[in-house]
C-alpha positions as CSV (number, residue, x, y, z in Angstrom):
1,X,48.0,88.8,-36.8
2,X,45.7,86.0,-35.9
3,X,45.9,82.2,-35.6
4,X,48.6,80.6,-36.4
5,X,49.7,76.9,-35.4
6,X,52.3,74.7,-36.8
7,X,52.1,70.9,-37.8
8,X,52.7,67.7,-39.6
9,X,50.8,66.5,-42.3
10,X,50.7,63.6,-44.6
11,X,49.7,63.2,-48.2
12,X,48.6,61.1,-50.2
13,X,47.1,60.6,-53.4
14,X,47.0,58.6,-56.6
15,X,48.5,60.0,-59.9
16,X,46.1,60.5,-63.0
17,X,46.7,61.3,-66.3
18,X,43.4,63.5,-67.6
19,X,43.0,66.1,-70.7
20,X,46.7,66.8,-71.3
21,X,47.8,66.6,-67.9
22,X,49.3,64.8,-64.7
23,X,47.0,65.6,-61.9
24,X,45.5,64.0,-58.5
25,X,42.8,61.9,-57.9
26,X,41.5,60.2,-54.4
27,X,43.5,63.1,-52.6
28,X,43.6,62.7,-48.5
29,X,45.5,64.8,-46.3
30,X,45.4,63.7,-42.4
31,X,47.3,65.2,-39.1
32,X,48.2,62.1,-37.6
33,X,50.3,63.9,-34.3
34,X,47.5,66.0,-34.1
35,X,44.0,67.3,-34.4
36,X,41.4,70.0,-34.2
37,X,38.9,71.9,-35.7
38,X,41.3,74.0,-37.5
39,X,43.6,71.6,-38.3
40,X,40.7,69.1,-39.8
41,X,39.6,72.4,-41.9
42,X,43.2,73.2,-43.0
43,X,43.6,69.6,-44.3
44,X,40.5,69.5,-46.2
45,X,41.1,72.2,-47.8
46,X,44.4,71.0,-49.4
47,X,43.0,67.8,-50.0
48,X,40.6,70.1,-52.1
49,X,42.8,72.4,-53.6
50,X,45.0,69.5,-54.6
51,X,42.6,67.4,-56.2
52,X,41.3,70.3,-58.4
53,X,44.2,72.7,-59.1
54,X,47.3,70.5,-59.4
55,X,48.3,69.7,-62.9
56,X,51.9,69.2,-64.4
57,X,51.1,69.6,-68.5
58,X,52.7,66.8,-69.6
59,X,51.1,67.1,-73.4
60,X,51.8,70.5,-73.7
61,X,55.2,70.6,-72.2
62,X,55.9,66.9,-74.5
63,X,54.9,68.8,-77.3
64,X,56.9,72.1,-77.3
65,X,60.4,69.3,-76.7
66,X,59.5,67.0,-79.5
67,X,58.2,69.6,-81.7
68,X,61.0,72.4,-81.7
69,X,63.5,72.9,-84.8
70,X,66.6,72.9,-82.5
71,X,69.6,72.0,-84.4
72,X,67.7,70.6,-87.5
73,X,65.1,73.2,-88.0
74,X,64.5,71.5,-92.1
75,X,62.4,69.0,-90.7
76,X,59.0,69.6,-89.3
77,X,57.9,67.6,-86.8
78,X,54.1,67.1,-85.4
79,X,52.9,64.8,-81.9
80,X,49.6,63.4,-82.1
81,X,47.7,61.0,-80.7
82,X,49.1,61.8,-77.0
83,X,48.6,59.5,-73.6
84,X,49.4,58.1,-71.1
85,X,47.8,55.0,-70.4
86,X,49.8,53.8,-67.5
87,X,51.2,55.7,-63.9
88,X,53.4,53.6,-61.9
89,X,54.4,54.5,-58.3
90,X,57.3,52.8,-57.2
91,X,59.4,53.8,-54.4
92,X,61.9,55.9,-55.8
93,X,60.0,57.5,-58.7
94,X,57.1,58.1,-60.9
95,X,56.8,55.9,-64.0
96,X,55.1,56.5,-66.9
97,X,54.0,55.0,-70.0
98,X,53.5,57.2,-72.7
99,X,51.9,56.5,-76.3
100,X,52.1,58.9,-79.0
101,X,52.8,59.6,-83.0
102,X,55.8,62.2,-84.0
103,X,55.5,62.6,-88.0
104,X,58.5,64.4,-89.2
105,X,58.8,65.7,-92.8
């Protein structure tokens, strides 16, 4: 019960890599079909919500793949020194470049 409306909204935002994880920086959301109060509130709250709470962990989620025993579980292996000093946005994917240090003993 209450408001409710339906529309199109476009995205966009520029990929960061900060403290571990892929997030969102320069986040703006815009109803280009339309626009009203409610619709300018709605977008700046995603715009908001998207900046601050989206986050892949990329180090973590690196770490628990290069790190697990899987078929060879004799050698212990150990990332450090993880980044990601470059994003890429090209128009078919996401491309990363990724530095780190796997010791294995």
């Amino acid at each position: 019960m209450g408001l409710g409306d339906a529309f199109d909204l476009t995205i966009l935002a520029t990929p960061q890599f900060r403290e571990g994880n892929i997030g969102l920086k320069d986040v703006d959301v815009v109803s280009e079909a339309r626009t009203s109060f409610y619709i300018r509130r709605v977008c700046a709250a995603i715009a908001a919500s998207l900046g601050r709470d989206f986050r892949y962990l990329m180090a973590s989620e690196t770490q628990k793949l290069l790190e697990d025993p899987g078929s060879h579980p004799g050698y212990r292996r150990e990332l450090r020194n993880f980044s990601v000093p470059e994003i890429r946005v090209t128009n078919d994917a996401l491309v990363l470049v990724i530095d780190f240090q796997l010791t294995v003993r």
